[in-house]
N, C-alpha and C positions, 0 to 999 in steps of 0.2 A: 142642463149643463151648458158653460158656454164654449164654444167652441172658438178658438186662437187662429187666425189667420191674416197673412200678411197680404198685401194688394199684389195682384197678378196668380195669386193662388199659393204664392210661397209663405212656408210657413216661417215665422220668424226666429231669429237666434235666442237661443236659451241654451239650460243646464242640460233638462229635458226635458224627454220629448216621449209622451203615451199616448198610444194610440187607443182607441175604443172602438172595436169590430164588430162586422156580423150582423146577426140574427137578435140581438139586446130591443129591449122593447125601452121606450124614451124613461119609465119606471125605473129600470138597471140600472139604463148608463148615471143617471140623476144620481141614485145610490153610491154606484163606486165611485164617483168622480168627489163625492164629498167625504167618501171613507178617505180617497185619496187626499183630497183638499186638507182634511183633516191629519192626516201623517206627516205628509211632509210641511206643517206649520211646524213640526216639533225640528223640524233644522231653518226653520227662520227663510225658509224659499216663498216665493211669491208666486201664485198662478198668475199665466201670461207674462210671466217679466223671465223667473227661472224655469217653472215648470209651463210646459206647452202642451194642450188634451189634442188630438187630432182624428177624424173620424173616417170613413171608406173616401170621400170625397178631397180629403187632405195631404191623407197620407204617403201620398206619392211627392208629395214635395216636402215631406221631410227633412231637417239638416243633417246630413251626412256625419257633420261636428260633434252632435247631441250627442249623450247618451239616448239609448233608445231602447224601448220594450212594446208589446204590444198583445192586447187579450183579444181573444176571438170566440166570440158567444156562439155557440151552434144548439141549433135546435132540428136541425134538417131540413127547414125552409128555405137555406141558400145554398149552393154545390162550391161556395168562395168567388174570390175575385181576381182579376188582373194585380190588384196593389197586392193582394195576398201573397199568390204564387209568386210576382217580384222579390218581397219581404223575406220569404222562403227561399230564394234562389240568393239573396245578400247575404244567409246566412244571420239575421236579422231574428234574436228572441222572440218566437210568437207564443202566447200559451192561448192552447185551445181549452173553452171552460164550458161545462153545458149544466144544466139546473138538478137539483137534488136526485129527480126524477127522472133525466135526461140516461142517453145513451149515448157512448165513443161512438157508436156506428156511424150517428151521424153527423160526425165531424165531417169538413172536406174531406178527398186523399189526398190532398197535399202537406194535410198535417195530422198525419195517421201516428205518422213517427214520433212526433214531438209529446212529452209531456204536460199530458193534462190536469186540470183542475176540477174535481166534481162539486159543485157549490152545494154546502151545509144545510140542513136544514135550522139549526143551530146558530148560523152564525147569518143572520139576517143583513147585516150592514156589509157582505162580502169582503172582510177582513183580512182570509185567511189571501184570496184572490187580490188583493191590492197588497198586501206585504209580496206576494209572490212577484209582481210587476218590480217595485222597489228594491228587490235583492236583483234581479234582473239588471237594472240601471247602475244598480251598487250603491244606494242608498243604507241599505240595512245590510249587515246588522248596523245599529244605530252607534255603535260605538267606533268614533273616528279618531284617528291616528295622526300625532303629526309628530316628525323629528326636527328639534334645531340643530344647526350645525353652525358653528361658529367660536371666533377667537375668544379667549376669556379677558384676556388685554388688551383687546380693543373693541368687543362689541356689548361684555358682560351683562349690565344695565338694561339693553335693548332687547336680551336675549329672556331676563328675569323678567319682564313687562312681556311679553308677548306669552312665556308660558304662562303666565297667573292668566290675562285676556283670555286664551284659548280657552285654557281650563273653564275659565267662569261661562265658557260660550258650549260645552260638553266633548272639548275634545280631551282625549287622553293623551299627554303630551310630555316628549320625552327630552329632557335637559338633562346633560351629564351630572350637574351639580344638584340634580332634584330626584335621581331617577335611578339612581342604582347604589345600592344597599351596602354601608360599612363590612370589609371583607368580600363581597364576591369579584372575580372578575373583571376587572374594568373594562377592557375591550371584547372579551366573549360578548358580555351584555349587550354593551353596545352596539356589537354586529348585529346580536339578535333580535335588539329594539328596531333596528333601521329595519330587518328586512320586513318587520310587520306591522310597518308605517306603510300609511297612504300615501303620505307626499313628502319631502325634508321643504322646511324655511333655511334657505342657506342666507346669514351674513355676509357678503360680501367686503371683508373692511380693506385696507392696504397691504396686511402682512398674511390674509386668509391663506393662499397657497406656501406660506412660506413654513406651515406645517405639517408634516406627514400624515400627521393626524385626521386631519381635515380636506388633505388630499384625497386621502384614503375614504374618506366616507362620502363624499362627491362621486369618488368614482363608482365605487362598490352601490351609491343612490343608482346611477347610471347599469351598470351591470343588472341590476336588478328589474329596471323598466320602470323607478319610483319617479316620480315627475318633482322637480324642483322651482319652487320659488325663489326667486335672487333678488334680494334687497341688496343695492348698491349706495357706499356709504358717499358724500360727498366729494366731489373733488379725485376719486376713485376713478379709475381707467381699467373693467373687470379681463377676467383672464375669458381667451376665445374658448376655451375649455368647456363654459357655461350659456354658450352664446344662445343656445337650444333650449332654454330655459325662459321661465315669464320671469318679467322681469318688474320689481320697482326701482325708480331714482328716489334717491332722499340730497334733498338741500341743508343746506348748511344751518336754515330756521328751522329747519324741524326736527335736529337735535336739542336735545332741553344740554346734552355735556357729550363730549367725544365720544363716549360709551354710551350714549343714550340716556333714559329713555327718548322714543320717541312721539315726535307730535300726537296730540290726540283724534286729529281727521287724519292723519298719514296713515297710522296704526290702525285705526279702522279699517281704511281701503287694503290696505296689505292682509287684514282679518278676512274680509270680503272676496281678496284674490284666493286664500285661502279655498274660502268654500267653491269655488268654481273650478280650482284647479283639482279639485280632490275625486270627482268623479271620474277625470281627464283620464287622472295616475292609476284609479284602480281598474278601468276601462283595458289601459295597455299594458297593465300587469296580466289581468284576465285575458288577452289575447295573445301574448307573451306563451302563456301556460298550455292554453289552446290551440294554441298555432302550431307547437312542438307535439301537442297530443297527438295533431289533425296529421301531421307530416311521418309521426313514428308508424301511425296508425297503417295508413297507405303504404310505406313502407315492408310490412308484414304482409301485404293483400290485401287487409282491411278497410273499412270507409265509413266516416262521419256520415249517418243519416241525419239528422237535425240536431236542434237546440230548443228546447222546450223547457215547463215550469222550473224555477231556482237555478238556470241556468245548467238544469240538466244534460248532457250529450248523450245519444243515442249514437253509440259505436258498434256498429257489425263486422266480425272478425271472418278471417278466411274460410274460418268452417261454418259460415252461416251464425255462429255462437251473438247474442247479442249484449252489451255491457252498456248501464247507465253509468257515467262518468259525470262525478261531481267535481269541478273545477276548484281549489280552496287559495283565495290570496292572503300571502302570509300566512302566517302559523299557526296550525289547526290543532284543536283542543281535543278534548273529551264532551266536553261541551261541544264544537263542530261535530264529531261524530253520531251524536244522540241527534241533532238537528238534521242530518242529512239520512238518516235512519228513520225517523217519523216522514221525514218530506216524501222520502220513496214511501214507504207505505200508505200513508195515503193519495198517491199517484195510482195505487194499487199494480205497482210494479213486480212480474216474477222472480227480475233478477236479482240477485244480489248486488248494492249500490258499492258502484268503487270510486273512495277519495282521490282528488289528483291534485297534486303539493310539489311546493318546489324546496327541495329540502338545503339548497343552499344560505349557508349563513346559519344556519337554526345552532343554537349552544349544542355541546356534544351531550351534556346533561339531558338535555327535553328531546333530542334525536335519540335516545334512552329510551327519554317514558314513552314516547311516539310509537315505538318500537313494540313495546310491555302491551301496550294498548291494543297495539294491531295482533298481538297474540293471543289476549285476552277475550278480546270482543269478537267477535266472530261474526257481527251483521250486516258489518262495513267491511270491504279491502280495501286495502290503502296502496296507492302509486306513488310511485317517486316520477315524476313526469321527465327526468333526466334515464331515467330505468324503461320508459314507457312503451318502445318496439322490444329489448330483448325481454321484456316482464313478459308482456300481453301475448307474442312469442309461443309463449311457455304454458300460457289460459287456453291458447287456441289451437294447444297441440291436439 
């Protein structure tokens, strides 16, 4: 495997940033780095340019910026490290992973807490182990989200061109005029679509604010912690409103007509800004969720012990009580549930795993079935992360 580093020992700027820990014999690391190598080709990232490998010797100059995850192979031959216990002290995903045969015991203690990975004997190319890093960073699930938002009288053309791009590139992508079904709803939908987007493409054209419409879903982007894209149309002087946002210029040559479409290198780079920005947005969405847990948690007397596999949370409640807490950005399915049902048990976890959702925006229809589901299913609990101190409250009576 090669290892990415920058002169003076810092590591260079990228998407992300994985670390390779531990007790791994040169055989592993070589394995997972190509399972990896090999996943993340399926979103068009490049090692060394977007993704970065980093090892005991790197990882301490990590970028802050990155997304970041990091696996720590224990066999009992090392008691950890300084980069470790730092990693662990940032609050910083580590998953401790040890071989078919291996035992928790001899994990460090500094990652007793965190959720581990027992590697398969089945699964030779450590699979299940590099998807686990990848939902970490928020790569997976593989299915990415983008919403546009913009005029239909002055951007329309530029708006139809970038949903078909996306689409052809595997994003799921949400245009009012493609995306919601004769008869339902039109703005329930739409709330619903945004909140379980990754990131909004806002247009930016001259009359953008001068709809409620578009107001409205900028802001309600913002409310939510969704990171926005602003393409700024020529000649355009945007509103301070967006100032916090990435931003493109477009010239005057790289409208093909006022409404677009646009140039074919401009619409690339803005595709491209796309995928960089999107790990950004699900990053401060997931911390967003997290941070509210972290705070309701304490609150009650309780305390976040770690962050471990799938972005697991080990929460201990005032009565000693302990809850694995699955963090979910955006709108969690039946599908979510079954995934995060399998992931504890084979974490080989006692407790029972509780979803944590942010249930603002979701249609009052699917906050329904949401509902039916968490009565139904009994393997999962589910949290409203706005509920999350008087709920827990009430667990840890």
């Amino acid at each position: 495997m090669t290892e990415v580093s920058a002169p003076g020992g810092a590591a260079p700027k990228s998407l992300y940033q994985l670390a390779l820990l531990g007790d791994a014999t040169p055989e592993e690391r070589q394995i997972l780095a190509d399972t990896l190598v090999e996943m993340v080709a399926d979103f068009g990232l490049e090692i060394g340019d977007d993704v970065v490998f980093l090892d005991d010797a790197t990882v301490h100059a990590r970028d802050p910026g990155a997304a970041f995850a990091a696996v720590y192979f224990s066999t009992g031959a090392s008691g950890g490290s300084a980069p470790l216990d730092a990693l662990v002290a940032a609050s910083a995903p580590v998953i401790p992973t040890i071989a078919p045969d291996g035992d928790f015991a001899n994990v460090p203690a500094v990652l007793r807490f965190a959720n581990g990975v027992k590697r398969r004997p089945d699964d030779p190319q450590m699979t299940e182990l590099a998807s686990s890093l990848l939902e970490c960073i928020g790569l997976l699930p593989r299915q990415r989200r983008v919403f546009v938002s913009y005029r239909r009288t002055e951007a329309r053309a530029a708006a139809v061109q970038l949903h078909d791009l996306l689409s052809s590139r595997g994003f799921d992508v949400f245009l009012d005029t493609h995306s919601i079904r004769p008869g339902e709803p039109f703005q329930d939908v739409l709330w619903h679509r945004l909140v379980d987007s990754d990131l909004m493409v806002m247009l930016d054209t001259p009359t953008y604010f001068d709809s409620r419409w578009t107001r409205e879903e900028i802001g309600r982007a913002r409310a939510k912690d969704i990171q926005v894209l602003r393409v700024i149309w020529p000649g355009h002087t945007p509103s301070r409103m967006t100032d916090l946002s990435e931003t493109v210029h477009l010239d005057a040559a790289e409208l093909k007509d006022p409404d677009g479409p646009i140039e074919e290198q401009k619409v690339d780079e803005i595709i491209l800004k796309v995928e960089r920005l999107r790990s950004r947005s699900l990053a401060a969405r997931y911390m967003a969720i997290t941070g509210k847990l972290r705070a309701d948690v304490e609150k009650i007397g309780g305390r976040v012990e770690s962050v471990g596999a799938h972005r697991a949370i080990s929460v201990r409640l005032s009565d000693d009580q302990r809850l694995w807490a699955y963090p979910v950005v955006g709108i969690p399915t039946a599908e979510t549930l079954n995934d995060i049902a399998i992931k504890a048990r084979r974490a080989h976890q006692q407790e029972k795993p509780v979803l944590v959702y942010d249930h603002v925006g979701i249609q009052d229809t699917w906050g329904a079935h949401l509902q039916w589901l968490g009565e139904e299913i009994q393997s999962v609990r589910w949290l409203k992360v706005s509920d999350a101190g008087w709920t827990l409250a009430g667990w840890g009576a």
